[in-house]
N, C-alpha and C positions, 0 to 999 in steps of 0.2 A: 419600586420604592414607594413607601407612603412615610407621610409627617405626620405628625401630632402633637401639639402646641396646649395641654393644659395649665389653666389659671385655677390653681388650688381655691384661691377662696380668699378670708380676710388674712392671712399668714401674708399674703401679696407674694408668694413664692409662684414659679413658673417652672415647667417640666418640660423640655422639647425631646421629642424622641424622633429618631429615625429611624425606620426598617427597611431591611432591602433582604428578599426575599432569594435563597439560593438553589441549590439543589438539596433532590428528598425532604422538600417541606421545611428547611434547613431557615431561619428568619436572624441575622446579623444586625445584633443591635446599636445604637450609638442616642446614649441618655445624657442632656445634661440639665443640669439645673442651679439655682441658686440655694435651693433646699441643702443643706446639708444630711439629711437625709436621704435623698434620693440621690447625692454624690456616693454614697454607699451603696444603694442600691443598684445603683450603675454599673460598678466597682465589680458584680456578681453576674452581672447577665450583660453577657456580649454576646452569644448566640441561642438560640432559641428553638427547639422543633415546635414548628405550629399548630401540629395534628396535635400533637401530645399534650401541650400547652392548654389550646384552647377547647379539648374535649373533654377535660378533667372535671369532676366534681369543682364546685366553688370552696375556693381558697385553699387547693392542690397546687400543685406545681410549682416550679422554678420560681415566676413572677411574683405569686402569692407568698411563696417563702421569705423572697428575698423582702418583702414588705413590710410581712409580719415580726420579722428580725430587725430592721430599723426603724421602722415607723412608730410614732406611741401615739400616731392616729389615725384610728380604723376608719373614721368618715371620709378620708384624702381622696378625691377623685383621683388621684393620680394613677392609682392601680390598673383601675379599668379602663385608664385612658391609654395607657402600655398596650392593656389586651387589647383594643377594640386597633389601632396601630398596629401591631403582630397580623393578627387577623385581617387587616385590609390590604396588607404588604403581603400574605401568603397566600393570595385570592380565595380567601372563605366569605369576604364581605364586601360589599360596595361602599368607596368612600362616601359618610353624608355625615354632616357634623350632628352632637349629640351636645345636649344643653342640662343646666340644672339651674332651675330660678326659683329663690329662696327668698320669701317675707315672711315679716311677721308683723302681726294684726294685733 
């Protein structure tokens, strides 16, 4: 099983995702959030194949669709924070946190 707990940004919305990894690369997911966006997004993706998922062209597949269809913001870390989740839950990667630090001058 892996978690992943991102903090969208100034929206102050939060996305908690759980993965827990099945057979045949098979990735059951459990999303929630305050976002009401991403309560739709949820709503689409409760299983996942990870091969297929995470070997796809960028902004292919299941995850990306289901984003693209309710999100009306393409910056949202939350996307990638699904994928990089799927991907630690299906052992393709090592859990290690990933950051984004944003100023301006």
């Amino acid at each position: 099983m892996a978690t992943g707990v991102i903090k969208a940004g100034i929206c102050g919305f939060t996305i908690n995702v759980k993965a827990v990894a099945g057979d045949n690369h098979k990735v059951k997911l459990e999303i929630t959030s305050d976002c009401p966006n991403y309560q739709k997004i949820a709503n689409e993706l409760d299983e996942i194949d990870a091969f297929q998922e995470i070997f796809q062209k960028l902004h292919m597949g299941k995850v990306y669709e289901a984003f693209a269809k309710h999100s009306p913001h393409p910056s949202c870390p939350g996307v990638s924070g699904i994928m990089k989740t799927i991907e630690v839950a299906a052992g393709l990667a090592l859990a290690q946190n990933a950051s984004i630090e944003i100023t301006k001058e």
